[in-house]
Legacy VTK file of the C-alpha trace (Angstrom):
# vtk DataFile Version 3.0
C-alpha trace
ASCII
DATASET POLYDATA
POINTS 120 float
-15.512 1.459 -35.063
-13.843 -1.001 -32.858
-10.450 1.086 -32.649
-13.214 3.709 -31.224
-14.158 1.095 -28.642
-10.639 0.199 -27.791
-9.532 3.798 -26.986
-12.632 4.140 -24.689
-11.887 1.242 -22.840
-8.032 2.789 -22.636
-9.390 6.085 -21.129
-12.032 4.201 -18.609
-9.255 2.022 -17.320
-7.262 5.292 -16.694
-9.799 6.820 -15.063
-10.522 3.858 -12.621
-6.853 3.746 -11.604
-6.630 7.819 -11.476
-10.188 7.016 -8.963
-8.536 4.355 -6.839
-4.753 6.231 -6.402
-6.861 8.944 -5.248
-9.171 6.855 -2.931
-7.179 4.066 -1.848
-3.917 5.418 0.376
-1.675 2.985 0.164
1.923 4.848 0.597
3.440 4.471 3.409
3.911 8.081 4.016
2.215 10.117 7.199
-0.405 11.809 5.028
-1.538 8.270 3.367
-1.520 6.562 7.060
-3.274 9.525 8.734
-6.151 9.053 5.797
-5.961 5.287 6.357
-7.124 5.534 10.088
-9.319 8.399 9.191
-11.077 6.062 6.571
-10.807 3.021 9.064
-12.501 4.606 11.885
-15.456 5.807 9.388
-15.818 1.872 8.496
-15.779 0.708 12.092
-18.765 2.806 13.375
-18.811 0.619 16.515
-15.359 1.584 17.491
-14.363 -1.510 18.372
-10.823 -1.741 16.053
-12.029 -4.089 14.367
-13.818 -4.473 10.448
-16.260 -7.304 9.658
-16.928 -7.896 5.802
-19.992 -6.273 6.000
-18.282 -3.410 7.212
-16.009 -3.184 4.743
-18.926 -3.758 2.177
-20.530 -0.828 3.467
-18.226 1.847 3.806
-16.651 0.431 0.248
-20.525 1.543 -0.963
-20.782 4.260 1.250
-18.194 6.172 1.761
-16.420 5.199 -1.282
-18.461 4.647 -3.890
-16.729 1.839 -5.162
-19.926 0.148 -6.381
-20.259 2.943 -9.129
-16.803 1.744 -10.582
-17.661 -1.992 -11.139
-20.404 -4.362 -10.890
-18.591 -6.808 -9.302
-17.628 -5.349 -6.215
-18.685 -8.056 -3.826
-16.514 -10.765 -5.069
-13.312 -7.823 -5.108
-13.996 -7.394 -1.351
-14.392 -10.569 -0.372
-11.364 -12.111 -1.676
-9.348 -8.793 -0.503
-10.601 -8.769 2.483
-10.067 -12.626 3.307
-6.369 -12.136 1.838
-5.929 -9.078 4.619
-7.874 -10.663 7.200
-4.698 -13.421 8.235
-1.625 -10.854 7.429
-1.092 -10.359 11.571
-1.443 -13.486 12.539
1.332 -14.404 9.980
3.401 -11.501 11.453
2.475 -13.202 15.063
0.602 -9.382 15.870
-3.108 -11.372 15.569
-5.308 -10.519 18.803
-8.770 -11.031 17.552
-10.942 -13.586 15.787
-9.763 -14.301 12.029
-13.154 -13.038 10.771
-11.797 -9.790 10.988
-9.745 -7.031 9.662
-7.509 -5.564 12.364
-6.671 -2.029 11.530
-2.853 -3.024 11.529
-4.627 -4.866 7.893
-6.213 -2.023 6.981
-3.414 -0.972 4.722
-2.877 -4.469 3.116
-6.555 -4.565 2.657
-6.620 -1.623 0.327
-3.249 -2.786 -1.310
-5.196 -6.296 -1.816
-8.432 -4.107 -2.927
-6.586 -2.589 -5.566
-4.743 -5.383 -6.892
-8.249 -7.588 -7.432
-9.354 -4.669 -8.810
-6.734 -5.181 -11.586
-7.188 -8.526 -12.201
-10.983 -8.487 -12.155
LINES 1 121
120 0 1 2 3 4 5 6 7 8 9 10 11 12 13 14 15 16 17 18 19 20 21 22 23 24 25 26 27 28 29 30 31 32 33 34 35 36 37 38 39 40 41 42 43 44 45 46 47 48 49 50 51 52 53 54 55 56 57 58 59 60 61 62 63 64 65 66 67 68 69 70 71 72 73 74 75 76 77 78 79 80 81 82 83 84 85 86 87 88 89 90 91 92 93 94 95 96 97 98 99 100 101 102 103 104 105 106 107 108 109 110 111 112 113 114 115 116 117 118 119
């Protein structure tokens, strides 16, 4: 019975990584970017280029669905988004408060969302 258990587990961890390839665009190709900002600008309904956690948190439930993949979806996005949150001002590009994800992050952040999503 456990080798039964074992080969579920294989085919659920497929499935989450077939989910997030398909919901997370990543590539840096003009397909994946143009979904990027399309996704972006549905998290940032006040339009102001900028995405608060709670932001992300909400359009990761909302628009995603991430929440139905894992449980522990709050403590993926925070660290993700706190990892994105300082990659322009390391690149010297930062023009905004540090609480935020600038949408030149945006990509990182989902790179960063999948990776915790790994090691969670």
């Amino acid at each position: 019975m456990p080798e039964q258990r074992d080969r579920q587990f294989f085919v659920d961890a497929a499935t989450l990584w077939k989910t997030l390839q398909h919901k997370l665009p990543t590539a840096r190709t003009p397909d994946a970017k143009r979904e990027r900002m399309d996704m972006f600008n549905k998290f940032d309904p006040n339009g102001n280029g900028y995405l608060s956690l709670a932001e992300v948190d909400k359009g990761c439930r909302e628009i995603l669905q991430l929440d139905k993949l894992t449980p522990d979806l709050p403590p993926i996005l925070i660290r993700a988004h706190t990892a994105a949150k300082g990659v322009a001002k390391r690149a010297g590009k930062r023009k905004n408060d540090d609480d935020y994800v600038q949408r030149s992050e945006f990509r990182v952040f989902l790179k960063y969302l999948k990776q915790y999503f790994e090691l969670w």
